[in-house]
N, C-alpha and C positions, 0 to 999 in steps of 0.2 A: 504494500500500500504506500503509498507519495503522499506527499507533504502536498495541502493545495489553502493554499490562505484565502482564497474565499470562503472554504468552506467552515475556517477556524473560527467558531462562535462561543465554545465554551472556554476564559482563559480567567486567568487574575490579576492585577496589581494589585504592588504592597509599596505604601510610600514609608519609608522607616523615620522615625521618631529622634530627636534627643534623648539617649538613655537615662538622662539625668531629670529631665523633665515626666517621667510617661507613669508614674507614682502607679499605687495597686490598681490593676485590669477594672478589679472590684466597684472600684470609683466610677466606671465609666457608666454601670448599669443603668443608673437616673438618670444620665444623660440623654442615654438612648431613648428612653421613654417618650423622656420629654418632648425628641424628637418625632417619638410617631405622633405626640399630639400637637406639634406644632408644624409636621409636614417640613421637617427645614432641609433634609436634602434631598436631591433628585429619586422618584420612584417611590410606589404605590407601598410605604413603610409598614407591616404586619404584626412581627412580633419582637422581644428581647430573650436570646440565649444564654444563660450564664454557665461556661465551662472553666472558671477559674480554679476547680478542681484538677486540671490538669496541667499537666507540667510544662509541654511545649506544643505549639498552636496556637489556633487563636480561642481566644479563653473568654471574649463577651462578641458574641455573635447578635446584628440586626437587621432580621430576616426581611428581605422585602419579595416582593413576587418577582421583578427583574435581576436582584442582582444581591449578594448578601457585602455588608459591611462588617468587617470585625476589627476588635483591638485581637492586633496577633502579637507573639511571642514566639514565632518559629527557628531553630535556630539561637534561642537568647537572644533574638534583637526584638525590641517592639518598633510597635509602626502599626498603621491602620489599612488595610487591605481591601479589598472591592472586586469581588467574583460575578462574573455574568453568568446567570442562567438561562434566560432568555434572548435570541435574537436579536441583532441590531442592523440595520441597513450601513450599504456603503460598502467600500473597499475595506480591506483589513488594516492600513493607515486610518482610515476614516471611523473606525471601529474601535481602536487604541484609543485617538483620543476621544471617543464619547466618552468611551469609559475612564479616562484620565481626566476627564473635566468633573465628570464626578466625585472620583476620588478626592480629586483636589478641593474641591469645595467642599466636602465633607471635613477633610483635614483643618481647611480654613473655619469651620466653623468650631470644631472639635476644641481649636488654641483657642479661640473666643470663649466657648461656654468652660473650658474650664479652666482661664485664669484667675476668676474669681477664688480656687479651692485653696486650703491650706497647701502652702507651698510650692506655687503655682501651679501653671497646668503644661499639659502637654505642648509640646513645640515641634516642628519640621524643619530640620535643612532645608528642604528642599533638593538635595545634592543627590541622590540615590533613590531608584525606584526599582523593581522586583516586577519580573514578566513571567508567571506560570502557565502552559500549556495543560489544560483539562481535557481533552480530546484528543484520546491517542488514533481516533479513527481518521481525522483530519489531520493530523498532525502527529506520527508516529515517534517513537523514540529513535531515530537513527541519525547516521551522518547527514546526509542531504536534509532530515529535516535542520536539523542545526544549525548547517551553512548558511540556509537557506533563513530559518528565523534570525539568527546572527544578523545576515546582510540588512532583515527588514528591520529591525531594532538600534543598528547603527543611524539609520536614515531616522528613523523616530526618535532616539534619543539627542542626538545633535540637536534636532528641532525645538525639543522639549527644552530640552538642558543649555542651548544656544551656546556651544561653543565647539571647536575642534578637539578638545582634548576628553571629550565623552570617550570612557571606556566600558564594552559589554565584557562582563564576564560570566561562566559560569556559576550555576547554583552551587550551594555546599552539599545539599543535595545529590548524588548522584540521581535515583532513583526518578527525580521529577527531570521534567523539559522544562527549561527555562534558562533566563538569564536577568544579570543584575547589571543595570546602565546608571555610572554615575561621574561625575565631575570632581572634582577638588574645592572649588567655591562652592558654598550655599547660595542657592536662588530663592528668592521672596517667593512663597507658594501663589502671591497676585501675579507676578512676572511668568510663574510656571501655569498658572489659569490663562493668562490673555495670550501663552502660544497654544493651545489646544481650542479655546474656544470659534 
């Protein structure tokens, strides 16, 4: 089976956090709520998962029907992530950044709602974002697909991250598809919104 990026619908970002900023997963439970009653980021928002009982993942999961958001902890880094499950139109560029404009705005609201907490809140470089392949039928685990999402991830990342010195790398990961695209400077997450939007 071949790699065909039209067909890649089901994928993830994770935009990674300040480790010093991202306090217990636990804190974020209220947040999320708050957000299904106040519809504040993109998509039909459902319910709040709390798996802070476990150890590495994502540990406060908010389930929407298009796409789930979570505080992850995979790997020991946190950062808040954004899985599509449903369908998006457009190329598979055009696809990325839907779903990077959401994340991102989630992000940016995420440092909003919880600077108010004891000991601030959560923060984003901006410098580093995480590409996971969900769909091994679309997008198989082999060379050609690698190369092949590599090449398209360099072009996205530059754009995103605006600069030459964007580097993709592999996940820690062996087992998933994917790659980590990121920069040396921090980008303003508004600067990294108004190139996707």
């Amino acid at each position: 089976m071949a790699y065909e990026a039209a067909a890649l619908q089901r994928f993830g970002l994770k935009l990674f956090a300040d480790p010093a900023s991202a306090g217990a997963p636990s804190t974020m439970i209220p947040v999320f709520h708050q957000w299904i009653q106040e519809h504040a980021v993109p998509g039909l928002l459902i319910d709040v998962a709390d798996y802070t009982h476990l150890v590495d993942g994502p540990s406060v999961l908010l389930v929407a029907h298009e796409a789930n958001y979570a505080i992850d902890e995979t790997g020991g880094r946190p950062g808040l992530s954004y899985t599509r499950k449903q369908p998006l139109e457009g190329t598979f560029e055009q696809r990325l950044a839907a779903a990077a404009a959401a994340l991102i705005t989630a992000a940016r609201r995420l440092e909003q709602d919880t600077s108010r907490m004891t000991g601030g809140g959560i923060t984003f470089p901006g410098n580093e974002i995480e590409f996971v392949a969900n769909d091994r039928l679309a997008a198989p685990k082999n060379a050609d697909t690698e190369r092949a999402l590599r090449h398209e991830l360099a072009g996205f990342g530059g754009r995103l991250l605006g600069g030459a010195d964007v580097e993709v790398g592999p996940l820690d990961d062996p087992s998933r598809l994917g790659f980590t695209i990121k920069t040396r400077e921090p980008v303003p997450l508004e600067t990294l919104l108004s190139r996707v939007e």
